[in-house]
N, C-alpha and C positions, 0 to 999 in steps of 0.2 A: 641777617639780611635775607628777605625772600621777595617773589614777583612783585607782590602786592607793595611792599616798598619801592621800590623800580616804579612801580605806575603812578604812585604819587610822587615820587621825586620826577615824573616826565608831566604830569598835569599842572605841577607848580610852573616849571619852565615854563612850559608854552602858555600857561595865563598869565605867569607872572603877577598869581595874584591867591593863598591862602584859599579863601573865601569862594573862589568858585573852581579852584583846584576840587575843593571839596566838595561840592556839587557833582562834579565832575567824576567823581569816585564814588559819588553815592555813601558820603560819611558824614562826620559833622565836623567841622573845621578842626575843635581842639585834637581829635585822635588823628585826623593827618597832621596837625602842626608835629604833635608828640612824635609821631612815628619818624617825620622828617630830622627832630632834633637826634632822635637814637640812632638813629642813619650816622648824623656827620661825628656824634659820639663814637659811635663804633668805627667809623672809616677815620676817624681824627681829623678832619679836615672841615673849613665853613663851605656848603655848597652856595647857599644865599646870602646876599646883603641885603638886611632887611631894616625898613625905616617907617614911620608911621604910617606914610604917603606909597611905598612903591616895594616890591622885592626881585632884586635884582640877582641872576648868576654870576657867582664870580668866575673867572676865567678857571680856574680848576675846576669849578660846577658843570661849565660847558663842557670839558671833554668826559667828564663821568657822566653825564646826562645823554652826551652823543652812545659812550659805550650802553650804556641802560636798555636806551632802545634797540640796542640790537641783540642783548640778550633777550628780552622781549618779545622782538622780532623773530631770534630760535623758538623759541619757546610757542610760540602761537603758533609755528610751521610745525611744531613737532604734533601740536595739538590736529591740525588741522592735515598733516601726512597720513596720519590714523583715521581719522573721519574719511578721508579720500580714497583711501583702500577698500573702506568697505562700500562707501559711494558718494562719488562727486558731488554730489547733488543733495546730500543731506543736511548739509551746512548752509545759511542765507547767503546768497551771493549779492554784495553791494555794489548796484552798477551806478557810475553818473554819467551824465549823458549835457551836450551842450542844450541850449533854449531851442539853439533853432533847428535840431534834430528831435530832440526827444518828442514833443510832441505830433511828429509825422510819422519816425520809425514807430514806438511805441505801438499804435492802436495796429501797426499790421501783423506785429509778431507776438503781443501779449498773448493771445487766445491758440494760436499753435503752439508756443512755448508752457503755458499752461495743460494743453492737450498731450503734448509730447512727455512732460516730464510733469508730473501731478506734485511729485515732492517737491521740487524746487520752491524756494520762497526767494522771489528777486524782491531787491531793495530798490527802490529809482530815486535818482536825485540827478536835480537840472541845476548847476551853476555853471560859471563863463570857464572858459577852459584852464585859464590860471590858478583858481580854486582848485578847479579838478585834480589838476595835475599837486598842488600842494598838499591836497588831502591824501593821497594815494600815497604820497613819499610819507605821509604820518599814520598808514594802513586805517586810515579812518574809510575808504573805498577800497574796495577789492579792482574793479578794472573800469576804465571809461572811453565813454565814444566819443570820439574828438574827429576837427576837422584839418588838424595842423600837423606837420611833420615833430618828433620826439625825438631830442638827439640826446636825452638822458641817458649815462651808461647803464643807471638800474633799474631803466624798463624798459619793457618787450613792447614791440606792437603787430596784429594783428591786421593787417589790410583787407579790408570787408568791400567797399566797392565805390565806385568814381561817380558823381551829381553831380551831373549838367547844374549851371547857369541858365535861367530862363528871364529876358526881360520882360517887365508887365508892366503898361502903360495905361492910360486912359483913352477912347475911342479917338475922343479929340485933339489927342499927343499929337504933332505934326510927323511923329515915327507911323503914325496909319498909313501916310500915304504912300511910306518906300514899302517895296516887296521882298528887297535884304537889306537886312542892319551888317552896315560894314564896321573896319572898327574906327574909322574917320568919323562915325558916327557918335558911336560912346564917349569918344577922346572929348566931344565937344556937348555929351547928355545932358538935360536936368538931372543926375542922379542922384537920389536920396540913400540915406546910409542910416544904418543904425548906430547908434552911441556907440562911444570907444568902449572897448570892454569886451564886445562884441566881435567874436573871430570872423567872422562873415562879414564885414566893414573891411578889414584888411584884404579880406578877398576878393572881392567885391573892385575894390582899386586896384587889385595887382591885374584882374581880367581887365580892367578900363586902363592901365599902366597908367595908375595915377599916383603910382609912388611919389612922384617928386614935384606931383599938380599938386597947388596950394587950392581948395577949397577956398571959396571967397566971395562975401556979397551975401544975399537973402540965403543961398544955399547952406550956407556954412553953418545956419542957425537951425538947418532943418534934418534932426537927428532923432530917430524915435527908439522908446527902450524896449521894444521889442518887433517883432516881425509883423504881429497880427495891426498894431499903431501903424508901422510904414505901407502896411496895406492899405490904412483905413486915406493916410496921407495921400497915396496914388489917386485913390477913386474922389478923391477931393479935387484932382486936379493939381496938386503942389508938384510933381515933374513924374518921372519913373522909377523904378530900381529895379535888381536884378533879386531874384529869390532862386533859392534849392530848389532841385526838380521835385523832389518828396513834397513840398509845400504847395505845390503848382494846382494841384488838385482844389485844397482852400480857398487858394485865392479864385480859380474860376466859380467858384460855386459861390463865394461870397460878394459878390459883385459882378451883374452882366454885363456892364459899362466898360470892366475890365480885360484887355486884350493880353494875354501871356504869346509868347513867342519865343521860340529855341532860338541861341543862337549858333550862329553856323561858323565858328570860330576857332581855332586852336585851342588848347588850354584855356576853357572855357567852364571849368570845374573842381570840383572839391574830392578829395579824397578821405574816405571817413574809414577811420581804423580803432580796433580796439586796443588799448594802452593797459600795460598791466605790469608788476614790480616782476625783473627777474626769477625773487626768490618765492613770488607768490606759488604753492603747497599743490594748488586745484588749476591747472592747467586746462585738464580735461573738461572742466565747467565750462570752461570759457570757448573750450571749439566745440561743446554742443551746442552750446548761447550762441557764437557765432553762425553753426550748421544752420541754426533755424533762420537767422537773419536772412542767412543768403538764399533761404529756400522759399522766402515769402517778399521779394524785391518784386517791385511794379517793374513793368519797363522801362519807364522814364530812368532807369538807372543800371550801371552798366558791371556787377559783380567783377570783382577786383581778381585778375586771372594768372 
């Protein structure tokens, strides 16, 4: 038994499928079928149920498959404790980042983070925050910027800083004519939301306390898959929504029709933090990645203190 068996006996679980386990490991399917057979040979045990249609773990596959990974898991820290000693920064750091952050942080910190640290190779990946957080538990990301609280006990998070809520309406919104948006006002918005999936949709309703408001009518049909869509929606006229402060910039520049507006509200924001596995090796990575974040924050946002 060595690594390299461990990584295929963890690539077959989570495809649950021979055929692109092997892909997966860069082989050709018969040498991981082989290697998986000498596996349950030498450990005596059937790790898979396997049928023409499906391969399935058996209940003893699952706990030898849980332990794998985390032999694994030492095994890439131990790798990666030695890289880190001689410097943080010499190994790719895999960040992912949500939709409706990465493309605002991003362009402010790529070119100081490149400047500051010339070796560094950052990875970026944008998926919804539940990905995130499921890739990370499978070290397929090293750390991610999320805009949700992590009560996981096997990760850490980094609180980097708090984005305002900004509404942004149309000239002709009947919201032009008040001077302050109170919140008797939002309770009763056109607010547009982005599709579920979307952590900004739930935030978005928790500032309007619309937990337990049922959407309903023409609104309820009006959910767009990304931010740059629910802008295009505003300036159309279909009602308002609220966007991140980092974003606020875009939206004025993309439409002059379009009114943004702070609001003047309590808890009227997001808190964006970096998330990363306790036993992640590069700590150090991660608060110079962070240093630079907080050293290149516009005003419109308020570094997390």
């Amino acid at each position: 038994m060595n690594l390299k068996d461990l990584k295929y006996l963890v690539a077959v679980a989570d495809t649950q499928h021979f055929g692109h386990a092997a892909k997966r490991c860069f082989v050709s399917q018969p040498t991981l079928s082989g290697q998986i057979k000498k596996l349950e040979e030498e450990l005596g045990v059937t790790l898979f149920e396997r049928t023409k249609r499906s391969v399935q773990t058996t209940p003893l596959g699952d706990s030898i498959v849980a332990q794998a990974k985390l032999v694994l898991e030492q095994a890439d820290a131990l790798q990666q404790l030695a890289q880190s000693h001689k410097d943080p920064l010499v190994a790719p750091l895999r960040m992912g980042a949500i939709p409706t952050l990465s493309p605002y942080l991003m362009p402010l910190i790529l070119k100081p983070l490149k400047k500051q640290y010339p070796q560094l190779k950052l990875v970026i990946s944008e998926e919804f925050t539940d990905t995130l957080l499921l890739r990370l538990g499978k070290h397929e990301i090293d750390a991610a910027l999320i805009a949700t609280p992590v009560e996981d006990p096997d990760f850490e998070s980094i609180p980097l800083f708090d984005e305002p809520f900004w509404l942004i309406h149309p000239r002709s919104h009947p919201f032009s004519s008040k001077k302050k948006i109170i919140q008797a006002d939002l309770d009763n918005a056109d607010l547009l939301l982005l599709a579920e999936g979307h952590c900004l949709a739930e935030q978005a309703m928790q500032v309007c306390h619309m937990q337990e408001r049922d959407i309903q009518g023409d609104m309820a049909d009006l959910r767009a898959a990304s931010l740059e869509t629910l802008l295009q929606m505003v300036a159309a006229g279909f009602g308002s929504t609220l966007i991140p402060a980092l974003a606020m910039k875009t939206a004025s520049a993309k439409d002059k029709s379009l009114i943004t507006r702070q609001l003047q509200l309590p808890d009227t924001y997001r808190r964006v933090s970096l998330v990363f596995r306790r036993t992640f090796p590069r700590r150090r990575a991660l608060e110079l990645f962070s240093e630079v974040v907080l050293q290149n924050l516009p005003d419109s946002v308020h570094p997390y203190t």
